[in-house]
N, C-alpha and C positions, 0 to 999 in steps of 0.2 A: 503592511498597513499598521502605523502605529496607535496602540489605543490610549495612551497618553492626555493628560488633560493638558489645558494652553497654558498654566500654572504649573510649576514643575517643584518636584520639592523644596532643590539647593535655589530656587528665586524666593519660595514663601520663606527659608531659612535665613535668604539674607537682608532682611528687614531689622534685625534683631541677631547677628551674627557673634555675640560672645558671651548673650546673657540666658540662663533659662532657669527661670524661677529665682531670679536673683542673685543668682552664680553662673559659673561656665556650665556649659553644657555634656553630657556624657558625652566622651568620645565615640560609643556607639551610637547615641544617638542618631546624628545626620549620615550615618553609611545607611541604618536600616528605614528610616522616613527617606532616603532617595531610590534608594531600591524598591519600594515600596510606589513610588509614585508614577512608573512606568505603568499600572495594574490598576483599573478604573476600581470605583471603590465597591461597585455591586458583586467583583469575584473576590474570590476567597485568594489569602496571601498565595498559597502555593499554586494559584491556576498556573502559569507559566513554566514552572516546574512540571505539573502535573501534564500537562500540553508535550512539553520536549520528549514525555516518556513513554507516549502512546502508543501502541501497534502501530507497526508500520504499514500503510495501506494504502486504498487511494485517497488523491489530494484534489485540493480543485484547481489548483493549476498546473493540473499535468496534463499534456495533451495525450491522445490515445497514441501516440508513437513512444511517449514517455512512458507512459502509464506500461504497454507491454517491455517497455527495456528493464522498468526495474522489477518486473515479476522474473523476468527470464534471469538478472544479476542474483535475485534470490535464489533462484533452483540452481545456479551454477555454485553460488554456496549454498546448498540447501541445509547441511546437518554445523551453522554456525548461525547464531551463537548456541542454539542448541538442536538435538536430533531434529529433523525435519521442517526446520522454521521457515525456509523456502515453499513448501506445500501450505503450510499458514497463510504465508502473504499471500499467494494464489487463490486461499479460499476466500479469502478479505478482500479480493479484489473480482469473485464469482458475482455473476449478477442475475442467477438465477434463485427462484423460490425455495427455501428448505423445506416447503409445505407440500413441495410439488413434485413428480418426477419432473429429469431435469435431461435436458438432451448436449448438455455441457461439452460431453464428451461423445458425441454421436446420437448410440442410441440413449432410448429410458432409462435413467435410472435415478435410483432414489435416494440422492447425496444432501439429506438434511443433515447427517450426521458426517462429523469433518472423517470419522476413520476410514469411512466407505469413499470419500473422498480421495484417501490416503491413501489410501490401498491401491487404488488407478493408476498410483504413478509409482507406485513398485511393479505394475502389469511390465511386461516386458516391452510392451512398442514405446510405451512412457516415460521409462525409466533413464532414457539416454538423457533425458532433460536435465536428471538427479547428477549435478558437480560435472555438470558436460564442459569439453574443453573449449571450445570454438562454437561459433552458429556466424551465419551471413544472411542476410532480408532476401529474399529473393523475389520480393515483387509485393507492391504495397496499392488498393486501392480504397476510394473514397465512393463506396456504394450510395451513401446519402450524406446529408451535411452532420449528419450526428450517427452514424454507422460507418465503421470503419475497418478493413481487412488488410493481414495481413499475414505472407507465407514465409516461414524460416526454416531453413535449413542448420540441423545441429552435430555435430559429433560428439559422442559422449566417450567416456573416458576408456572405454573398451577395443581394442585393435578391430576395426572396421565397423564398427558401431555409430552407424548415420542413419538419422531419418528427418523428415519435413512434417512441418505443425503447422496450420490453420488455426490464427486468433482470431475472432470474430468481438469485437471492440463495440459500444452503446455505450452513447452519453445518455443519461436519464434528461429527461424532463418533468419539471414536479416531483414535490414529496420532497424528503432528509435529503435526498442524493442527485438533485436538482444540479447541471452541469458538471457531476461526473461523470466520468469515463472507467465503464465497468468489463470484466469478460464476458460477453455472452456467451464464447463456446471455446474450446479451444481439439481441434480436429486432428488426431495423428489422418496422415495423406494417402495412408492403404487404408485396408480393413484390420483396422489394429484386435477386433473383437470375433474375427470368426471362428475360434476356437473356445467361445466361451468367456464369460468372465466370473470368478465366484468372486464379489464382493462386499 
């Protein structure tokens, strides 16, 4: 969607195209008044810059099929552009409370804080996630019209290191996040916790 006005700069420039202030005009002039003119005038010059630069996270035109391919393209890079930025996009795209325990990962627990987060997917049933070579869908359903599941199968980079994950997908309704498509959980397919977890 362009936010553009119906006047563009290089049309209001060429009314008057060799004079400005009674002479020729600066040659920067007309590059930085048309660059300028894509950017309605209530945001500040650099929004669009500042826009291209943002965490990467969810969008609202990503569907919940989309939405878990590019978390899962993150954890298979996970440590680029820097250590752990895969587990980032993951928390960016949680759509549970920080205020709350959270059953994200099965059971309770209490991931306001992104390291307790982090730490989950250094646990061992998690970890295959972290720069895995391979994964294939293995079965995708439409629970409601805005709840969405879906099971993947992964290989992580270790000689016989596979397991299967349950994404549990929620589009919001209402509020900031009004038609996206968030994590509600995301489930390793054993008991990835019966041994404890210290997080």
């Amino acid at each position: 969607m362009s936010l553009s006005s119906p006047i563009t700069g290089a049309q209001c420039l060429s009314f008057h195209p060799k004079s400005f202030h009674g002479g020729r005009r600066p040659a920067h002039f007309s590059s930085r008044f048309r660059a300028s003119a894509d950017i309605p005038d209530f945001l500040s010059p650099d929004w669009l810059e500042s826009r291209q630069k943002r965490p990467f996270g969810p969008r609202l035109n990503f569907s919940a099929e989309e939405a878990i391919s590019c978390q899962l393209d993150a954890l298979k890079c996970n440590d680029q552009p820097h250590q752990d930025y895969g587990i980032e996009v993951m928390y960016r795209f949680a759509g549970f409370d920080p205020f709350e325990r959270s059953t994200y990962f099965g059971p309770h627990f209490d991931l306001g804080q992104f390291e307790r987060f982090r730490r989950i997917f250094h646990h061992s049933s998690y970890r295959v996630l972290l720069g895995h070579k391979e994964r294939q869908i293995l079965s995708s359903l439409w629970v409601k019209e805005n709840r969405f599941k879906q099971r993947v199968w992964v290989q992580g980079t270790r000689p016989t290191e596979e397991e299967i994950f349950e994404f549990t997908m929620v589009q919001r309704l209402g509020g900031c996040w009004d038609g996206y498509w968030l994590t509600e959980s995301l489930h390793h397919d054993g008991d990835s916790f019966s041994g404890g977890m210290a997080y």
